[in-house]
N, C-alpha and C positions, 0 to 999 in steps of 0.2 A: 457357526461363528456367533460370539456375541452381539447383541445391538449394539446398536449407537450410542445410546447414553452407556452402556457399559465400558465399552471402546473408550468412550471420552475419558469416563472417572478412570478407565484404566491408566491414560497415556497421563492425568492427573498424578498420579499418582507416585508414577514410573518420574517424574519430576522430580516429585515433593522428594525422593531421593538420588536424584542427579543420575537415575541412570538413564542417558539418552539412546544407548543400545537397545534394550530393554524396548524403550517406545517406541526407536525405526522396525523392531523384528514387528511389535503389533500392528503397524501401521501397515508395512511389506507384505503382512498377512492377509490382512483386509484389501489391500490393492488387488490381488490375486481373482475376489471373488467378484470385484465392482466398479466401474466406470469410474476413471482418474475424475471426474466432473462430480461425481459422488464422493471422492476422494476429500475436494477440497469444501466443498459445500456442508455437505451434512459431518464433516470429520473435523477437519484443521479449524475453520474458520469458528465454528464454536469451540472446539478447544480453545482456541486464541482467546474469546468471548470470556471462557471462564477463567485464562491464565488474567486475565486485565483486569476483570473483578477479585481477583483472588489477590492479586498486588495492592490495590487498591486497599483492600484491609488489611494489609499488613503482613499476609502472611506467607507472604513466599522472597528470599531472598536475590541481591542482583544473580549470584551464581545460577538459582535457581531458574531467573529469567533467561539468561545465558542459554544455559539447556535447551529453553522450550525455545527458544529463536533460534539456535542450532538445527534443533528436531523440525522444523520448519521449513528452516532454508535447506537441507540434505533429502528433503520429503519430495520440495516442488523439483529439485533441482532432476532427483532422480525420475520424476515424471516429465521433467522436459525433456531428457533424454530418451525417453519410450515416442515419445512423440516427432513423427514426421514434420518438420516444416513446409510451411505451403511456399515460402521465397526463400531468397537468401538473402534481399536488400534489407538494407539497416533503416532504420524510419527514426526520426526524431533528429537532435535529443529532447527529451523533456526531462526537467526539473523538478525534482522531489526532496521532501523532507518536512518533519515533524514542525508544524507549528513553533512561535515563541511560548517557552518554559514545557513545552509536550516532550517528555521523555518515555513514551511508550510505542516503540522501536517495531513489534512483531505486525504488525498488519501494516505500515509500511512495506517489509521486508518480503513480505507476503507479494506485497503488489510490484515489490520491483522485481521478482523472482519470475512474476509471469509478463511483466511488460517486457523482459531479454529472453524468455520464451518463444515472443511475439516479435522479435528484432525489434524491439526498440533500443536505439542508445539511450541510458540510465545517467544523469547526473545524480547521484544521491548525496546530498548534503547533509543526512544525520538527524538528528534531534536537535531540539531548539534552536532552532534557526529564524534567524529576525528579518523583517521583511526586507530590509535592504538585500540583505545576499542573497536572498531571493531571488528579486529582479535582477540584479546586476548580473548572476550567473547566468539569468534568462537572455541579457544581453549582452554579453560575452561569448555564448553558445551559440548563437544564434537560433536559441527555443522560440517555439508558439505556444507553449503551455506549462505551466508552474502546474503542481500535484501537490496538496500539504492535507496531512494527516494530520488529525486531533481525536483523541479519547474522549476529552468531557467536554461541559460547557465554558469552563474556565478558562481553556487555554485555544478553542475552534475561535472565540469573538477574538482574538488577535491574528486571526486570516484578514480580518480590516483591513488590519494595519499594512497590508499586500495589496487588495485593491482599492487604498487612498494610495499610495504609492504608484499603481501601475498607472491612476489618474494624474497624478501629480507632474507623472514624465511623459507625457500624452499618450502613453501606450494604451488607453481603451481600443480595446476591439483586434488590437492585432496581438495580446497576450493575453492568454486567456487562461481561465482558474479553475481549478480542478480541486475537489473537496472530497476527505473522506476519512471513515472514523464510526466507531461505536455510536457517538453523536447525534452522526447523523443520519442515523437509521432509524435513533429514537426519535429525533425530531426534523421531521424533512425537511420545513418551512426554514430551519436555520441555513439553509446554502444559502438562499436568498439573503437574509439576515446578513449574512458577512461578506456579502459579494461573488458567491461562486457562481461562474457559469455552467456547472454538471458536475454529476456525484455518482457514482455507483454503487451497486448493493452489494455487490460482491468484488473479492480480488479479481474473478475469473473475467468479470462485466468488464474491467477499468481500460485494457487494452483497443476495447471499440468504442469507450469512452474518448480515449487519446486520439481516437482516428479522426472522431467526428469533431473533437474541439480544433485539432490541427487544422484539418480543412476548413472550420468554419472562421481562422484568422487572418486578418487580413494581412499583405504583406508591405509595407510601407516604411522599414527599417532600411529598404536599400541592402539586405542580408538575404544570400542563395541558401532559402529553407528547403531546395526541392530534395525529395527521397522518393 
């Protein structure tokens, strides 16, 4: 079978002409030989890595983004179903979605793919999403944890504007923020910078990420968060 970087440029490619069959047969292939956990690490999530720089300059269209978020979500989905659940209780919900002006959807989509892997219940609220509906869905839902995705450095410092908010409505400490994105893998020290309480390095990581933020919130909304 081919490597990795070949794989990659391949499933690249199989894009760049909208054939998303095409990419799930290579993908299907490569699953055969190699731990679903190899699947998403060394395969998707750099795929992902270069579809976002590749948008970035310009050169792939929304159709084309369409595709690789397709080939994405039908990738994990069909590896959640190879996989045994260890419960069947539903855990959460937590709150997700794209930063204010972040419109780069696929590593989101990645992460909500394996937190309903993982039972968790999923709010997703999409791209650009401003910090008020953020909160308010957090308390509405009765969440303990907001999740928001950022690509660059432009659009991660308006996660601020979510934990000036979560201070604003006294909720420090019993909502809690969860950061994650290209970003900030380049630059670690930014969670802190914007107010996150935890980050992950991968999609696979974020579901024990969610475990530990949950637990670690306090509960004093007078809202039955138990799962």
């Amino acid at each position: 079978m081919k490597n990795i970087r070949e794989i990659i440029e391949l499933l690249g490619d199989t894009i760049k002409h909208g054939d998303k069959q095409s990419g799930r047969h290579v993908i299907e292939f490569w699953m055969k030989e190699h731990p679903y956990e190899d699947v998403v690490v060394k395969v998707l999530e750099p795929f992902l890595m270069n579809i976002g720089v590749t948008w970035r300059q310009g050169l792939l269209s929304l159709a084309q983004i369409y595709t690789a978020t397709k080939l994405v979500e039908e990738t994990v989905e069909l590896m959640s179903s190879g996989v045994e659940k260890k419960t069947l209780c539903i855990k959460g919900p937590i709150v997700i979605g794209n930063a204010e002006e972040d419109f780069h959807s696929l590593g989101r989509k990645l992460v909500v793919a394996f937190l309903k892997a993982n039972n968790w219940a999923v709010r997703d609220l999409g791209n650009d999403v401003l910090a008020e509906d953020f909160v308010d869905t957090a308390i509405e839902s009765g969440s303990r944890v907001i999740a928001v995705s950022a690509m660059m450095y432009t659009t991660a410092i308006n996660i601020q504007k979510i934990r000036d908010m979560i201070h604003r409505r006294g909720l420090t400490g019993q909502l809690k923020l969860a950061v994650g994105g290209a970003v900030f893998r380049l630059r670690p020290q930014l969670v802190g910078e914007v107010g996150g309480d935890g980050t992950a390095q991968t999609a696979m990581a974020t579901p024990a990420l969610m475990e530990t933020l949950w637990n670690q919130a306090e509960t004093k909304r007078g809202v039955n968060n138990d799962w």
